[in-house]
C-alpha positions in Angstrom: 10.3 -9.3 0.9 12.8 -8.9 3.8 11.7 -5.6 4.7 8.0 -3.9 5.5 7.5 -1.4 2.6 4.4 0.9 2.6 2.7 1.6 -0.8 0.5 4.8 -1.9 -3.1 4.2 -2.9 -4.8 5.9 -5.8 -6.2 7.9 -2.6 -3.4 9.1 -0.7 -3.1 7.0 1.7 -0.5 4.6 3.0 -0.7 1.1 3.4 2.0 -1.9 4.1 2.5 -3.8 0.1 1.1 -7.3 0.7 2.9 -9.9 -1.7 0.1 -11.8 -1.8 -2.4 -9.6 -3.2 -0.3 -9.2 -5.9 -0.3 -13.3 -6.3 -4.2 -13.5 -6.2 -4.6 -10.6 -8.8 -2.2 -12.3 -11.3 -3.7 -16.1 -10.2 -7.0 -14.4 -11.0 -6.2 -13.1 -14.5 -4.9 -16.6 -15.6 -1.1 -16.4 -15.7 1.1 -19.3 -14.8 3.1 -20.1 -11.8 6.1 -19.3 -13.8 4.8 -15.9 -14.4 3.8 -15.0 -11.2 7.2 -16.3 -9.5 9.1 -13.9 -12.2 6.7 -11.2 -12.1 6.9 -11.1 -8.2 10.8 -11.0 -7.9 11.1 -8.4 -10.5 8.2 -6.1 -9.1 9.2 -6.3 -5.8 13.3 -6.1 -6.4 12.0 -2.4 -8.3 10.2 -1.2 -5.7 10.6 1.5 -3.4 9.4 2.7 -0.4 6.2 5.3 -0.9 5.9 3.9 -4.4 2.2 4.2 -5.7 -0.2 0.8 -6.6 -0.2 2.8 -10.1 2.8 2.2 -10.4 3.2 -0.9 -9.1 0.5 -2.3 -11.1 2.3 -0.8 -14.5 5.1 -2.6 -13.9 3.8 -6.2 -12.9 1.2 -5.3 -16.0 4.2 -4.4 -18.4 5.5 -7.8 -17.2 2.7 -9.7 -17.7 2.2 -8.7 -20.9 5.9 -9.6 -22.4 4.1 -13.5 -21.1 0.6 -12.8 -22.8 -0.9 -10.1 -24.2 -4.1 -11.2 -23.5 -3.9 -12.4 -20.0 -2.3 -8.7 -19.1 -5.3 -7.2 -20.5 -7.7 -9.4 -18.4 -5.5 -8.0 -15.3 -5.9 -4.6 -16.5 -10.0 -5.2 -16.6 -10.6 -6.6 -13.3 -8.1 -3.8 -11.5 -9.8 -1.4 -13.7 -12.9 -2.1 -12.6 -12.2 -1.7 -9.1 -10.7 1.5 -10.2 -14.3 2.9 -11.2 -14.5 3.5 -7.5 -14.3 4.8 -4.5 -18.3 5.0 -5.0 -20.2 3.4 -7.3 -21.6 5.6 -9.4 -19.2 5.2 -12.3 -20.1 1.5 -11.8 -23.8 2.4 -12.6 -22.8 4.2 -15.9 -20.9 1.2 -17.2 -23.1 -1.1 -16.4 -25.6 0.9 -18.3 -23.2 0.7 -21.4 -23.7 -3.0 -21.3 -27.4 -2.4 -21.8 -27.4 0.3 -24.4 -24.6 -2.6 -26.3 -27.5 -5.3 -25.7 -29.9 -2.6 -27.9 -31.6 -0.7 -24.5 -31.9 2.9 -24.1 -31.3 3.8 -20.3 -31.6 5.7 -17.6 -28.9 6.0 -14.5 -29.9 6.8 -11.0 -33.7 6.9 -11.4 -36.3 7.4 -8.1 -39.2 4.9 -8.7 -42.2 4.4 -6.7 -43.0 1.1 -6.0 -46.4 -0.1 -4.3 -45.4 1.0 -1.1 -41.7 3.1 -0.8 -39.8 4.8 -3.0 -36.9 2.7 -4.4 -33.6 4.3 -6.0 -32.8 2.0 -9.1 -29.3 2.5 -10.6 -30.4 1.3 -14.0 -33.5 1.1 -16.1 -33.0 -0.2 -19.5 -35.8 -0.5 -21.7 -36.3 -1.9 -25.3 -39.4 -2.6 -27.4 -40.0 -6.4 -25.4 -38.9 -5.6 -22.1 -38.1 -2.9 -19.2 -35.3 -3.9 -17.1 -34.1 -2.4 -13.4 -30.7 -3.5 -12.7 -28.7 -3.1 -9.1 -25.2 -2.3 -10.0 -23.8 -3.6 -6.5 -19.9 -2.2 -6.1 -16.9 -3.5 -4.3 -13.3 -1.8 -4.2 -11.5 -4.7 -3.1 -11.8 -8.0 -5.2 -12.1 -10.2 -2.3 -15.5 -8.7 -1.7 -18.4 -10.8 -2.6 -22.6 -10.2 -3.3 -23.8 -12.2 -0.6 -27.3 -13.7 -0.5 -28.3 -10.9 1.8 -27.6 -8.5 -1.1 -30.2 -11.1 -3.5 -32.8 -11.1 -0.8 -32.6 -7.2 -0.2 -32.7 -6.3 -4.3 -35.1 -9.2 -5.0 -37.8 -7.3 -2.4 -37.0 -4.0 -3.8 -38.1 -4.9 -7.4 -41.2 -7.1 -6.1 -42.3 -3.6 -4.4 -41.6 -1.9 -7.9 -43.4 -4.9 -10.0 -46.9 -3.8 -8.9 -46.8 -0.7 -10.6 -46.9 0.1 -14.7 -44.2 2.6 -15.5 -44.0 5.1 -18.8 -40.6 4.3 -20.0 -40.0 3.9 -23.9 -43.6 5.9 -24.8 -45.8 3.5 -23.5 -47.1 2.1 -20.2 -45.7 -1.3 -18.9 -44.5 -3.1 -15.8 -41.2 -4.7 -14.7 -40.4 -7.8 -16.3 -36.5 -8.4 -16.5 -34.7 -8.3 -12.4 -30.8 -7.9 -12.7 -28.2 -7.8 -10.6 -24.8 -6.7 -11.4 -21.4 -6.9 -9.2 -17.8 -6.6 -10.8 -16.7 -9.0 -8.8 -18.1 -12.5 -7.1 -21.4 -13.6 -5.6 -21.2 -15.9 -2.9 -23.0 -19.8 -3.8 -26.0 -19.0 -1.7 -26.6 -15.4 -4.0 -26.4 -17.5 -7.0 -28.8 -20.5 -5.9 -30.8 -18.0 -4.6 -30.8 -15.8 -8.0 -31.6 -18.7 -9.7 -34.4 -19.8 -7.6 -36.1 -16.4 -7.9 -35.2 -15.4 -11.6 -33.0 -12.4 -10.5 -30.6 -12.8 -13.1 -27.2 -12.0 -11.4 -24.0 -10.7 -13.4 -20.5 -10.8 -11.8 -16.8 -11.4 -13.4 -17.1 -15.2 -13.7 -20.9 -15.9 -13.4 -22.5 -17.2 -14.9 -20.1 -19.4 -16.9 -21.2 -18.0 -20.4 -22.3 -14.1 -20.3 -20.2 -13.1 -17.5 -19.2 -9.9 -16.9 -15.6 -10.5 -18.2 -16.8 -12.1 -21.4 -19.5 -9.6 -22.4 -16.6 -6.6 -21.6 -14.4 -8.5 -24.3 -17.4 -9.2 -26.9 -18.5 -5.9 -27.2 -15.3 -4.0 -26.4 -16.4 -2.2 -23.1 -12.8 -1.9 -21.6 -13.1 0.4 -18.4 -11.0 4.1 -19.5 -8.9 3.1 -16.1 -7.3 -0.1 -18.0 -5.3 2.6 -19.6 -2.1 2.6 -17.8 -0.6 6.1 -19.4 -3.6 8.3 -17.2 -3.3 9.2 -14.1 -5.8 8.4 -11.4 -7.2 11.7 -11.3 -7.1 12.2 -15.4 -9.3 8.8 -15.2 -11.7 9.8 -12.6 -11.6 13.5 -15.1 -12.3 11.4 -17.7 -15.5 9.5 -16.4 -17.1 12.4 -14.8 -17.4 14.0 -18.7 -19.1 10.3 -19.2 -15.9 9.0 -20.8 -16.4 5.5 -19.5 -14.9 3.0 -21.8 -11.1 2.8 -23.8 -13.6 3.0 -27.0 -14.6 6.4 -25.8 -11.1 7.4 -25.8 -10.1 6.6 -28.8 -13.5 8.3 -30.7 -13.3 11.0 -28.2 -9.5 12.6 -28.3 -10.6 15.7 -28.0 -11.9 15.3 -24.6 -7.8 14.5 -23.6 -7.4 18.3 -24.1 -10.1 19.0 -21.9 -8.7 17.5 -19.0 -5.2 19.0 -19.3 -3.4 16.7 -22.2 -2.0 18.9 -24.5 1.2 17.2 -25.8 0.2 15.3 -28.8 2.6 12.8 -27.9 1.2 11.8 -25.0 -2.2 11.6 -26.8 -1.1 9.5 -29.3 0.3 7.2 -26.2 -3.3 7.0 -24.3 -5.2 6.2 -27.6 -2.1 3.4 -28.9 -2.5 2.0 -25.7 -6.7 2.3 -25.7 -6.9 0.4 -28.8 -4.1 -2.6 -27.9 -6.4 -3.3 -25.0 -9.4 -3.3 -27.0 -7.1 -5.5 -30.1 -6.2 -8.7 -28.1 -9.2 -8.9 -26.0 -10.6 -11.7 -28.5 
């Protein structure tokens, strides 16, 4: 661009557009060089000062999808993700959906006594062969990864919690499946580490096969904020009433008019648009 231009985030605050984050996040979702020169030039010749990353994100994603369908709705997943923040609560609960889709019942945000402190476990999942405690570790910004300090800190905390039998499921039993979740990266020492000391770690492109990118488009877990037509704060509505995935939009309508949707028009929009994401994820 030949001028500065500052950009709204979802929070209100300004912040100078930087061309190149725009690059990465289209790089990262798998479209061409071709389609990130075009999508660039058109973005940024549309843009104007004050404009929000909403917005600026629905265009380049409206672009992206005239290229692929499919690669637009992998750039909607890892933004959306991101968008689960600023904390990462909403993180936990979505995580948790991944479990209750693997055939565990769970809990979010439990305290659990361990041998010697209290611990505060964002996930326990349970099923007839094994109880689970997951760390559902958060980052806002993509370029954020789970380093090994995160591994060594969450592999300690469940070794505390391992000594102890727990009543989860109607019956007493003890630890036995370690998890750690990030929807984004873990740096190479987190993942030899992981591997070393059976802390089985989750992010968006490890490990190769059961990543969290591919179990999103197996089971259809779509974050609600990969659903351009809401508005941030309809979204962050939307999660706090446990609306957490574009499949819970489309079985849940009624919970639009809850939130202030009235038109039917514009529901009919959200839930089109809920189940084209959740279509050509295949």
């Amino acid at each position: 661009m030949n001028h500065l231009m500052y950009i709204t985030k979802s929070d209100g605050t300004k912040q100078l557009f930087e061309e190149e984050k725009l690059i990465n996040s289209l790089r990262h979702a798998g479209a061409s060089d071709e389609s990130i020169d075009e999508i660039t030039e058109r973005v940024e010749a549309g843009m104007k000062d004050g404009m929000t990353t909403n917005e600026i994100y629905g265009h380049a994603f409206s672009l992206l999808r005239k290229h692929s369908v499919h690669t637009a709705v992998k750039y909607s997943v890892r933004r959306a993700l991101a968008e689960l923040g600023p904390d990462g609560f909403p993180f936990e609960k979505f995580v948790a959906r991944i479990f209750h889709a693997w055939g565990y019942e769970t809990l979010t945000d439990q305290q659990i006594m361990g041998s010697c402190i209290e611990h505060e476990v964002d996930v326990v999942a349970w099923r007839s062969d094994a109880l689970a405690m997951v760390e559902a570790k958060f980052h806002h910004e993509f370029g954020l990864k789970s380093d090994v300090k995160v591994a060594l800190y969450v592999k300690a905390r469940f070794d505390d919690i391992a000594g102890n039998e727990f009543d989860f499921g109607g019956r007493k039993r003890k630890l036995n499946e370690r998890w750690l979740f990030t929807n984004t990266k873990f740096t190479e020492q987190a993942v030899k580490y992981g591997s070393c000391s059976k802390l089985k770690l989750v992010g968006w492109n490890y490990p190769s096969s059961g990543n969290l990118h591919s179990i999103i488009e197996q089971y259809k877990l779509h974050p609600v904020t990969c659903i351009t037509s809401l508005s941030y704060q309809q979204k962050k509505d939307l999660v706090g009433r446990n609306v957490i995935t574009c499949a819970d939009v489309i079985k849940r309508t009624d919970i639009l008019k809850e939130i202030g949707i009235r038109a039917e028009e514009e529901i009919g929009k959200i839930v089109a648009e809920a189940k084209e994401i959740i279509t050509v994820s295949k």
